[in-house]
N, C-alpha and C positions, 0 to 999 in steps of 0.2 A: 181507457188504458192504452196507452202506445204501445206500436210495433215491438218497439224494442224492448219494452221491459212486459214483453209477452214472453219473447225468446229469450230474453237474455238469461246466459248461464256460463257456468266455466269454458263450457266447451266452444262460447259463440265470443265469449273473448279472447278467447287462443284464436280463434277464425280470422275475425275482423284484426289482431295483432301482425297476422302471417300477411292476410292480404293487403293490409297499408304496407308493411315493412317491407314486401315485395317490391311493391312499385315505389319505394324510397330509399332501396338498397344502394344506391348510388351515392345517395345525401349521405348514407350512412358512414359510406367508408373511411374517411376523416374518423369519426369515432372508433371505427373498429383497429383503424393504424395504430392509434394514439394505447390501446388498448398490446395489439400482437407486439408491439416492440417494447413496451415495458414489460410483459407477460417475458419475454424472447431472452431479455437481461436475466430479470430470476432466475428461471428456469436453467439457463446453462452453467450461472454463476453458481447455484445451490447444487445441480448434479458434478458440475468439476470439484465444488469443495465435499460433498461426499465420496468420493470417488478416490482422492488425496489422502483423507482421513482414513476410508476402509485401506487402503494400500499400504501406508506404512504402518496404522496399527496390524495390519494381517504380515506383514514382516518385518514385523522389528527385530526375531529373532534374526532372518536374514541380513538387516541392515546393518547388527551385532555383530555378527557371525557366531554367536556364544547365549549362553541362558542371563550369564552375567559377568562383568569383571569388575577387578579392583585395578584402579589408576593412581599411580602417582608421579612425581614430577622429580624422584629421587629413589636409589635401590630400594629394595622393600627393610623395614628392619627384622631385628628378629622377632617380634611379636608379629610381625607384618606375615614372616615366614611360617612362626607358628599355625597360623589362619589359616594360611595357604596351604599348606600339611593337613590340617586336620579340615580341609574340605573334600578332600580327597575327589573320584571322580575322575574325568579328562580333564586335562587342563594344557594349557599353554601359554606358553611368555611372548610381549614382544617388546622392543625399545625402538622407538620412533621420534626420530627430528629430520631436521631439514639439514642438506648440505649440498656439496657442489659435485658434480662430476664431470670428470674429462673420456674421453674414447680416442682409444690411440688407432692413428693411425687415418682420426678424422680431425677437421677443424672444428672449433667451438666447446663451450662449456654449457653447462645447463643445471639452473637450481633443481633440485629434486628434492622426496621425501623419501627417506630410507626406512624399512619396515625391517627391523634385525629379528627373525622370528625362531622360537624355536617350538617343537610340538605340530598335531594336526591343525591349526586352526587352519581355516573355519571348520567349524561343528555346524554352521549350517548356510544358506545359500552357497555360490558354487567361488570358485576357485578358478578361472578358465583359463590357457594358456593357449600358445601355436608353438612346438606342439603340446600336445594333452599328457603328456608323457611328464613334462618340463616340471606340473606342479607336487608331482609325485618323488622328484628325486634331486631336484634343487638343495636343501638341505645336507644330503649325503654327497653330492658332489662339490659342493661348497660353489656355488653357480649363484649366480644375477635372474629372477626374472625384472623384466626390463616392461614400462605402460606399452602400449600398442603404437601410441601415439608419439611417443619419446621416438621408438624404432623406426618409425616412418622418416619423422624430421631428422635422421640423422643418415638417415638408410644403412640401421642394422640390420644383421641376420643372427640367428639363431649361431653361435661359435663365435662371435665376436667379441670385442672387450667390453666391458666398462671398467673403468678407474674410479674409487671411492676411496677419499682420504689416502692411506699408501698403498690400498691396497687393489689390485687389478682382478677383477672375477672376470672369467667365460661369462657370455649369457646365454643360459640355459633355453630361454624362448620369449617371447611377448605375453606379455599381462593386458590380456583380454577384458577380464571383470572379475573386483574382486568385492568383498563387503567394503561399501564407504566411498568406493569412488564415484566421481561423476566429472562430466566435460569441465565443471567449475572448477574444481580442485585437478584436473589434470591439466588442466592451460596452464595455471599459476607454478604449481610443482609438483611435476607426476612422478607415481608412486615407484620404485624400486625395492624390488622383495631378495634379501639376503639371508643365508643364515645365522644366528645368532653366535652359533661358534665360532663367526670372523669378525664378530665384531669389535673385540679388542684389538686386534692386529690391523684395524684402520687406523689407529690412532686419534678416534675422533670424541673419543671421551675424555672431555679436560675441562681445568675450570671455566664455569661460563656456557659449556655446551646445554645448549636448551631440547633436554634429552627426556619422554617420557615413557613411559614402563605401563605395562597392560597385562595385567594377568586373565587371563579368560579360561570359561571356565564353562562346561556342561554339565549341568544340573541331573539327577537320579529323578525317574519317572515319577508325579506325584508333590517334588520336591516343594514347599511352600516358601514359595522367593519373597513373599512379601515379611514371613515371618521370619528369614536368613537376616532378610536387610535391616530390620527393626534390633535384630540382635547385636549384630556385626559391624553396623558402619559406624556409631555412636564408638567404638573402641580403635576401628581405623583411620577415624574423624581425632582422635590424640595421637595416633602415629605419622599424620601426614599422609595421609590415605582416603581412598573415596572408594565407595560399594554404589556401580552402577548397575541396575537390573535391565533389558532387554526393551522393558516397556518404558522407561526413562528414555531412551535413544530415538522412539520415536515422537514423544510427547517433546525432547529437544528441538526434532526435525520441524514437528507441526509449528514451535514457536516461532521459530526463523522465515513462516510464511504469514504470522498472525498479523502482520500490519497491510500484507498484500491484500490477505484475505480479508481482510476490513474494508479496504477500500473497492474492492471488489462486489462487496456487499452493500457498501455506502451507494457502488455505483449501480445496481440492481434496486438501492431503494430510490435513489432518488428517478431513476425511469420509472417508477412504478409512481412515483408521485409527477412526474411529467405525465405521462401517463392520464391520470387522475385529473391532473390539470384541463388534459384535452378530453376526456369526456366533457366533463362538465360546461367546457366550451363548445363543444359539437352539438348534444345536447341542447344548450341553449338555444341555438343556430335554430338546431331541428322542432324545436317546439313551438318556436317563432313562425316558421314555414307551417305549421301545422294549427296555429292558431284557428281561423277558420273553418277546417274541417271540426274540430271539436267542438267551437261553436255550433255547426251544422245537429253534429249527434245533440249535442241537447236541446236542440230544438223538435228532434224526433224522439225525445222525451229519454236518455241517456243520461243517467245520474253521471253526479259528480266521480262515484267512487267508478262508475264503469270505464269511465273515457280513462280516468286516472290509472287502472290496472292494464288499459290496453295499452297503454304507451309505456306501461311498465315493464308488460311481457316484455316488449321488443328490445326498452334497453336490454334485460336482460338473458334474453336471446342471442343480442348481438355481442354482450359479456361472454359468455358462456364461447359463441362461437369464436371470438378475438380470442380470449382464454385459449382454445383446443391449437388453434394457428399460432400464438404465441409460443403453448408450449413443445408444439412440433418444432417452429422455428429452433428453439432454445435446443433442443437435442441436436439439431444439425448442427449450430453454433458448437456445441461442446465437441466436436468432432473436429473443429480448428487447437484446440488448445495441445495436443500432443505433439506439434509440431513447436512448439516455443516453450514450452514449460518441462517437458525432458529432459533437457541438459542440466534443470537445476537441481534432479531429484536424484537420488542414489539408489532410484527402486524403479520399476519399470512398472507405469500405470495400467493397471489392472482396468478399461471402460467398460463399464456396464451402465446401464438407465435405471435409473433409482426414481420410482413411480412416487415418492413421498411428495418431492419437488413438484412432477407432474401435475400431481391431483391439486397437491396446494398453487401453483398457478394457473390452474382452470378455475378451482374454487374462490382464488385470491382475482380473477377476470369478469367472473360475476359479482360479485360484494362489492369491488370497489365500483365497478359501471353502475348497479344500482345504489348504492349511499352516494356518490357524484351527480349523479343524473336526476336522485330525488329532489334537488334543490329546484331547478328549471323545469323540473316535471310537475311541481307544489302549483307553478305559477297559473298551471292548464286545470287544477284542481278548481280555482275561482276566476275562470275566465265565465263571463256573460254569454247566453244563446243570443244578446242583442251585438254582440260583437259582429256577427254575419249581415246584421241590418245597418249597424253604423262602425261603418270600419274605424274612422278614428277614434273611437271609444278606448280610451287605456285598458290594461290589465288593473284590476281590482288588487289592488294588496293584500297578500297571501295573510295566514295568521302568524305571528310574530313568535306565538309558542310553539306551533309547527315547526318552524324556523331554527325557533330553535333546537328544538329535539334534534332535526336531521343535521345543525353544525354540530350538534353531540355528536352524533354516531359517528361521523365524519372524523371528527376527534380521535373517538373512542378506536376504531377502523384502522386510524393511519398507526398510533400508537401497536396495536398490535399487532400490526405487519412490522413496525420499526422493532420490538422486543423482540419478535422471531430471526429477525434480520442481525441484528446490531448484538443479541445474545443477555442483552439487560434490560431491562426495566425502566432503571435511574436512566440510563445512556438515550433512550428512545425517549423518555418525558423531554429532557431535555433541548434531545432534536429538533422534536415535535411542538415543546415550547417556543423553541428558536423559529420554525415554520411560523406560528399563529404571531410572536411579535415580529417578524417583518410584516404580515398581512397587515399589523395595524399599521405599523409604522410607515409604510405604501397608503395604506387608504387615509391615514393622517396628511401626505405628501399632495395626494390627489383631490384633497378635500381642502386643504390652502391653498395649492395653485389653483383651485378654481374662485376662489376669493379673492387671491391676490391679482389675478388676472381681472376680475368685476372690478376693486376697487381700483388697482391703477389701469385701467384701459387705455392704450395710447390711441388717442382719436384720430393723432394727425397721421399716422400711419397711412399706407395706400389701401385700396379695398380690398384685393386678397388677403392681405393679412389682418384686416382687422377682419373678415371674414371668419379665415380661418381660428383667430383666437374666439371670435364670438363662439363658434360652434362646442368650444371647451365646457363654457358653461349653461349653454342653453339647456332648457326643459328636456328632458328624455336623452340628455346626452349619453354619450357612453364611457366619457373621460375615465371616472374610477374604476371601471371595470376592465377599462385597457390596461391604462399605468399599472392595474392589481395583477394583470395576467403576465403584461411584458415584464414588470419589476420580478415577478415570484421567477418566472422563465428565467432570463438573464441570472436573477440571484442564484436559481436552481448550478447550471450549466458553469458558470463563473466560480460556483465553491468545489466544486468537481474539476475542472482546472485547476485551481488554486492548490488542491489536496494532491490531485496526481503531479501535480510540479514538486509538491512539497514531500513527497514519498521518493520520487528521483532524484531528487536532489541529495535527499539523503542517503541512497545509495552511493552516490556519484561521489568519484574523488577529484580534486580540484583539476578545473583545464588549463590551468596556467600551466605553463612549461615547470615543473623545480627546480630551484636554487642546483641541487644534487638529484641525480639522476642515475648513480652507482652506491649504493649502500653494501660498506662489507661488513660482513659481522663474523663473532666470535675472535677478533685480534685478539691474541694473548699478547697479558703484561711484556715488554721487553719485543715484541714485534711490532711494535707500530712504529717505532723509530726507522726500523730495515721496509716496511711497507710503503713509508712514505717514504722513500728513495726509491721506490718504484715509480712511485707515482707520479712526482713532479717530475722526471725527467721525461716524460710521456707531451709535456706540456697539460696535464692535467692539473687541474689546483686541490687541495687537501682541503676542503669546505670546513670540517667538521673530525674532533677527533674525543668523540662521547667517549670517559670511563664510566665503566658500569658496575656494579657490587651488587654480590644477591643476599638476601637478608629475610630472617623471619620476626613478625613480632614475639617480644617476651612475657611485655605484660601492657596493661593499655589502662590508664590514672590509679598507679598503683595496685593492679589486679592482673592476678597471672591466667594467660589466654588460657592453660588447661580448667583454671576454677573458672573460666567462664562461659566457657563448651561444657560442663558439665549444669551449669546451673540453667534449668529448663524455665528460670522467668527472664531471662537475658535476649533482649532483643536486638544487640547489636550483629551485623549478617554475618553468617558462618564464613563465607568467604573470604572476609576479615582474618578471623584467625586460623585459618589455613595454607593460609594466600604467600607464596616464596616471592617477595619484592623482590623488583631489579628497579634500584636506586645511581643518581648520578649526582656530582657536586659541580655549581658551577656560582658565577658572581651575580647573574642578571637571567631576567625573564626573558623568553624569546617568543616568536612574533605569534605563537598558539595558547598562550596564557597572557591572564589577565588576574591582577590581582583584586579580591573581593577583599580580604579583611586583612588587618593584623599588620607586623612589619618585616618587609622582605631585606634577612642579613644576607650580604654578600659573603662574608667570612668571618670562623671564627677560630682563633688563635691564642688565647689566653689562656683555655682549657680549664678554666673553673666554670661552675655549674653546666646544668645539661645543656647538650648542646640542642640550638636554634633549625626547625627544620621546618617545609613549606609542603602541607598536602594538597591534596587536586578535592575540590567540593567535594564528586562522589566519594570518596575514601573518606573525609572528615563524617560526612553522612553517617555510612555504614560502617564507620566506627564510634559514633555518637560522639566525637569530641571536636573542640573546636580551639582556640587558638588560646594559650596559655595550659593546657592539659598537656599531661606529658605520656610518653609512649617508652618501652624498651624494646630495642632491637637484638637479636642475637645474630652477631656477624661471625659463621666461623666459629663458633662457641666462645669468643666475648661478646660481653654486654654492653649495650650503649645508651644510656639514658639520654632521651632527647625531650624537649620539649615543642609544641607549635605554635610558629612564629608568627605564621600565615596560612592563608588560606588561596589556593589559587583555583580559577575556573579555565578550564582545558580544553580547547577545540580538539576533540580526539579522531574525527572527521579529517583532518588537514593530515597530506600526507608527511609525516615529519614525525620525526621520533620524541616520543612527549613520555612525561614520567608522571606517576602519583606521587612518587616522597622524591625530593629534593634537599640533599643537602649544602651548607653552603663549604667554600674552600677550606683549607687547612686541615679536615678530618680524615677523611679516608684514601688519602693520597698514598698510604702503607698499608689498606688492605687490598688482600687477595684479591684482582680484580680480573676484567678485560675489557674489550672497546671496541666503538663503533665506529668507523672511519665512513666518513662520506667523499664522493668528486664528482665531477661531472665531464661525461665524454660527448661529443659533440655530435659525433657520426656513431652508428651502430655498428663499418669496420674497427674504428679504435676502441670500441667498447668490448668488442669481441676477441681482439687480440689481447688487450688487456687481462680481461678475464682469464683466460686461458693461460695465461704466464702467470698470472699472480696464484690462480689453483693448483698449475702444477709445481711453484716455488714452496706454497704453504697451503697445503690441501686440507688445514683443518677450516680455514677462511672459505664462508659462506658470503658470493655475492647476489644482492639483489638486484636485480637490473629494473628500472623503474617504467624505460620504455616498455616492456615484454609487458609487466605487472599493468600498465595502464590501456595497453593493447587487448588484453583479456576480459580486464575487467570491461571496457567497452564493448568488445561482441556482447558479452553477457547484458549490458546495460539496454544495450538494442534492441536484442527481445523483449527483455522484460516491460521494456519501454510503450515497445510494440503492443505487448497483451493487454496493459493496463490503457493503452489508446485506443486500442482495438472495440474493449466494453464501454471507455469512454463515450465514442462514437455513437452508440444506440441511443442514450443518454440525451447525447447532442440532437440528434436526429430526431428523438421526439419530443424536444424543447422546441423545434424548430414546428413541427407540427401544434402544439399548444399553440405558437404564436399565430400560427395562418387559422386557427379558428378564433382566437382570440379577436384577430382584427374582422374576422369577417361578422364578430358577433355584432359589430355596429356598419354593417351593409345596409341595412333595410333604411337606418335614421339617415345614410347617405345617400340614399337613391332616394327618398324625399327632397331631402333640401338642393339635390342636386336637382332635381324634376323641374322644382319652383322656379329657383335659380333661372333655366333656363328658359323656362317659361318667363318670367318675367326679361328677357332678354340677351342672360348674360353669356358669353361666348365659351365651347369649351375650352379654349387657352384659360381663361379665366378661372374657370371650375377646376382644369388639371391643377393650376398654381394654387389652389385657396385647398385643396387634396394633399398636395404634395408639401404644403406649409404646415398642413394638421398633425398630419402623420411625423414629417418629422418632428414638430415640439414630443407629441405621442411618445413615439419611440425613442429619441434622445432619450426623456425625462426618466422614464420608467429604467430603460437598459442602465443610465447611469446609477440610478438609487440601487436599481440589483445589483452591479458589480460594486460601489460601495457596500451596502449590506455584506454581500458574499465574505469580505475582508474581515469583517468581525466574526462571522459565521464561523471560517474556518480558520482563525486563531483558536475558539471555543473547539473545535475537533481538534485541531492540534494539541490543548491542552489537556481535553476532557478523554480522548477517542485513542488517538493514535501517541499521545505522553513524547511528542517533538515540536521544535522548534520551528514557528513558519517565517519566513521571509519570502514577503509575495513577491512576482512577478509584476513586468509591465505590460504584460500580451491580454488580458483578459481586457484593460483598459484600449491597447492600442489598434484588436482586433477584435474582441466579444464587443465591445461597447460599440464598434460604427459597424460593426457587421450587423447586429440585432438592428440598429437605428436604419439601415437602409433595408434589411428584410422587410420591419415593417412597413417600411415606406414602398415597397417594390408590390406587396400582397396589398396596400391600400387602393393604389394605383392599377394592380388588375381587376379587385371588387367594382372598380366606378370604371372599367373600359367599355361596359355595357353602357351604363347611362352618357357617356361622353361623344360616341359613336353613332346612338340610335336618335330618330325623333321623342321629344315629349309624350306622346300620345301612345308611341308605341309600346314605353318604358311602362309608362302607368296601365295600360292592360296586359303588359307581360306580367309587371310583380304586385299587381294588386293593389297599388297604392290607389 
């Protein structure tokens, strides 16, 4: 009986694991990288998105300011009032739109949002003003408070004006923080808090003013809101009313980050599958190097299973320990995010370390290093004790059903980290499907070019290159195993560009300069004639002069919208029939629509049968109808039978004022309307004086200024930009790690034939060029197939995932594609500086060959 299996026991495998893995700690750390920064992604991505979720579910009341309200986009009626009556409680009004303000006495005007409030609100979070006094008695003094930030750019004080519609308020103090704001919404148009008792004597309630109403409301201890809502909104949902509860406002808030958060997620899973990548590459590496010592042990009489469990501990030892440093790292990380993601939130993040993340990326550092590691670890399982006495002896072929088991769990492994990640089931198969057919679709790639290259061999070629191509296909080459690592890398990193272009973009409002670059809204009928004699004399041009009509459905294919709000099998979307259209008539399509179906009238004028109208897809959608179904309109308490004509698809994206219903000419040129006037000013002087005459001639005229609007929007883009580059980047970085084990997995078959080689004569100029030949076919091939693959990948996220439209880029192609092709080529050419440098002899007793 041997030594070894006198003593051997758990505790002499833990020994013998500690004391190789000591003195290999170096070799290791390629593994353990590949390991801490995917671990590093999770980990901060999953504590910031808990972290977001506790905070605004933990105040939504604050984000409220109220238990609940009722909203509408018109007075309340009187059943609307009865409700409001018999809720009894606190409560309080408020009417809120957008308009324009001047300050006398200073230059300039500035869009704002005017909050006409009457009652305590808030009921909860604060109220803050300078001074503190201001939000206690604004009201009774009939005072302005004024955003913080408004005062600064304008360098108010507290007794100064502002001018709103006709009317001039004191400003009482600065609005500090109140429920609802945030740097987002106070760039574009910050808030102004008036009393509600002035707000007719603005004169800024008229037809067309896009005015909405808030009743809010503090609930009795106890109160059961879910049973309030279930009662009450199905009766305010027929009044043209809506019952929002407290916890609705932040389930709103969470949506408006659900595609961030997605990719955010995407981008933690796919480091954890780079990640995964470089084990299994490192690994390889390291079993390679270790080949003969394992021979040794069973030659001192070491079972198979013993050698196999000590290289096990170690991977995952060295799991367990990347895991603990991953997810340390990731807590430091998460300590970056308050700096860029505050501006967007209207609640102040509450950090704290949520140990769920932790423990599952220490637990998620172990599982994946050892399911990774089991593959290259199988191969030490049926390695020969004659391996030590004839070096060139191959590896024995592992068992095929082993094999297989561990690509199961592998499977099974990835799958369940994608469900936890991705939040579905369906979404993760899919992914995870999409991972295993590019594997094939690579190793199909890698498996003809090495055919294609055997059967047309170009002989007349020079010697390094045919050199170099011969080595593609030779015995023990390492061809598929590169193109499978570079191709997966490349494709990994490539669909993770693709996604975050495809996420900013869709933020992003167009960089062209526009057509119109001053939008005024709310002209009333009979002003746009005296408006534009303001304008042209300016040398301005009148681009644009939209009538607008607001309108509700009456009935949709003969069916009236109250019997179909009541009827609970009805799945056409509620917002449908609740929804107050603001409709325009014109002759022709404009450059953000496209016609899908149907025929587009430009006018109709005969007045028999209903008249001809054009919807935007989504409305035909979520109204189930489609072109020859007909709709009634209530304009104003007449009726208007229409039917549809067409069907248009609307870039709602493009900054430009686009409509769902479209009428054509002759119809509503006599009702009650008002209008859009667009121009464009050249300098930000003429735009500002502009403004400023035209608000103080007709102060119910709201202008938009498109510079201001697109300057904002960009800070905001920058960050966000930032964040989503920022997690990008780990990603990136341990794609780039994957790659430098990947190439170094075929060091050992290059320091052979490089040995020969030069043994039999040939110069290192020669061997660097027949190096530098292989590596790039290598890396070309592979990076190219991954960032094709990644193209179709991440249409299928765009369709499956994130429900938008992708239009790739050409940077993954013009910079992913020769950057990977020269990485690999730059890591092939350090692998062989050893052999190209030293003598023959030297080479072969340094690495065993």
């Amino acid at each position: 009986m041997s030594i070894i299996k006198q003593k051997a026991g758990t505790a002499w495998l833990f020994r013998m694991a500690w004391r190789d893995g000591r003195a290999s700690l170096k070799r290791l750390a390629l593994f353990m990288s590949a390991i801490v920064l995917g671990i590093a992604a999770l980990v901060s991505i999953q504590n910031f998105g808990k972290t977001l979720e506790e905070t605004i579910s933990g105040q939504s009341r604050q984000l409220m300011g109220a238990d609940f309200l009722i909203d509408s986009d018109h007075p309340a009626t009187p059943r609307v009032v009865q409700i409001i009556d018999s809720l009894g409680g606190e409560q309080s009004m408020e009417v809120n739109f957008v308009s324009m303000a001047l300050f006398p006495g200073k230059e300039g005007s500035k869009l704002i949002r005017v909050r006409a409030m009457e009652g305590g609100y808030p009921f909860y979070g604060a109220l803050s003003t300078r001074p503190a006094k201001a939000a206690e008695v604004y009201q009774q003094e009939i005072s302005a408070l004024v955003d913080a930030t408004l005062m600064v750019q304008f360098g108010l004080q507290a007794g100064d004006s502002i001018k709103i519609g006709n009317t001039v308020f004191p400003i009482g103090g600065s609005l500090i923080e109140a429920p609802g704001n945030t740097v987002v919404s106070t760039s574009v148009a910050p808030a102004v808090w008036i009393p509600y008792a002035a707000l007719e004597q603005t004169g800024l309630v008229q037809t067309g003013s896009r005015l909405r109403y808030n009743y809010y409301f503090r609930a009795a201890p106890k109160t059961d809101l879910e049973a309030l809502y279930t009662a009450i909104d199905p009766v305010l949902d027929d009044e043209g009313a809506d019952l929002d509860l407290h916890t609705d406002t932040s389930q709103r808030l969470g949506r408006r980050f659900e595609n961030v958060g997605k990719f955010l997620k995407l981008v933690a899973f796919i480091a954890l599958l780079l990640g995964c990548l470089g084990i299994a590459s490192s690994v390889h590496i390291y079993m390679k190097e270790k080949r003969t010592s394992i021979a040794i042990l069973k030659c001192l009489g070491a079972s198979r299973k013993q050698t196999l469990f000590i290289f096990l501990i170690q991977i995952a030892g060295i799991g367990l320990l990347g895991g603990i440093l991953g997810a340390g790292l990731g807590l430091l990380l998460q300590q970056v995010f308050p700096q860029f993601v505050q501006d967007f939130l209207p609640v102040e993040l509450e950090w704290a370390t949520h140990w769920g993340p932790v423990f599952l990326g220490v637990g998620l550092g172990v599982l994946m290093a050892v399911l990774f590691g089991l593959l290259p670890l199988l191969n030490s399982y049926f390695i020969s004790p004659l391996s030590v006495l004839r070096i060139s002896e191959g590896d024995t072929e592992g068992s095929k059903r082993l094999t297989a088991l561990v690509f199961s769990l592998i499977a099974l492994g990835i799958w369940g980290a994608a469900t936890y990640l991705l939040e579905s089931g369906i979404r993760a198969l899919w992914f995870v499907g999409g991972i295993a057919i590019t594997f094939l679709i690579l190793t199909g790639i890698a498996w003809a070019l090495m055919r294609l290259v055997r059967r047309f061999f170009p002989h007349n070629w020079g010697f390094e290159a045919r050199q170099s191509l011969l080595n593609l296909f030779r015995p023990n080459n390492q061809t598929l195993v590169l193109i499978l690592a570079i191709g997966i890398g490349t494709f990994l990193i490539s669909t993770l560009y693709f996604t975050q272009d495809m996420l900013l973009a869709r933020a992003e409002i167009e960089d062209d300069t526009p057509a119109a670059n001053l939008i005024l809204l709310d002209v009333q009928a009979g002003q746009e004639a005296q408006v534009e004699e303001m304008i042209r004399p300016r040398g301005l041009p009148v681009l644009e002069n939209i009538p607008i009509v607001t309108m509700r459905l009456d009935q949709i294919r003969n069916r009236k919208v109250e019997e179909i709000r009541k009827d609970t099998t009805s799945t056409i979307n509620g917002w449908i029939l609740n929804h107050e259209f603001r409709v325009t008539y014109r002759d022709s399509l404009i450059a953000s629509e496209r016609l899908l179906e149907g025929e587009w009238i430009p006018s109709f004028r005969d007045k028999s049968g209903p008249i001809p109208i054009s919807l935007s897809d989504n409305v035909a959608r979520d109204a189930e109808s489609g072109v020859g179904d007909t709709l009634v309109f209530n304009v104003q308490g007449v009726l208007m039978e229409t039917v549809i004509s067409s069907i248009r698809e609307v870039d709602w994206g493009r900054l430009q004022l686009n409509f769902s219903v479209v009428f054509p000419e002759g119809v509503l040129e006599e009702a009650p309307r008002f209008h859009v006037l667009t121009t464009f000013a050249e300098s930000e002087d003429t735009s500002a004086r502009f403004q400023q005459d035209l608000v103080s001639t007709y102060p119910n005229i709201s202008v938009l200024d498109v510079r201001q609007l697109l300057s904002a929007v960009g800070d905001i883009l920058e960050k966000l930009s930032w964040v989503i580059r920022f997690m990008a980047f780990f990603s990136i970085l341990t794609g780039f790690i994957v790659l430098l084990g990947a190439v170094r997995t075929s060091k050992f078959q290059r320091i052979r034939e490089s040995v020969l080689l030069r043994t039999l004569g040939a110069t290192g100029q020669q061997i660097r060029r027949i190096t530098i030949l292989e590596y790039l076919f290598l890396g070309s091939i592979g990076s190219l197939m991954g960032v094709l693959l990644s193209l179709l990948g991440t249409q299928l996220l765009a369709y499956g995932v994130f429900e938008l439209s992708f239009t790739p880029s050409w940077v993954p192609f013009l910079v992913v594609f020769p950057l990977i092709s020269l990485t690999v080529l730059a890591i092939g050419l350090l692998n062989s500086r050893g052999v190209l440098n030293s003598p023959p002899l030297e080479v072969l007793r340094k690495e065993g060959v």
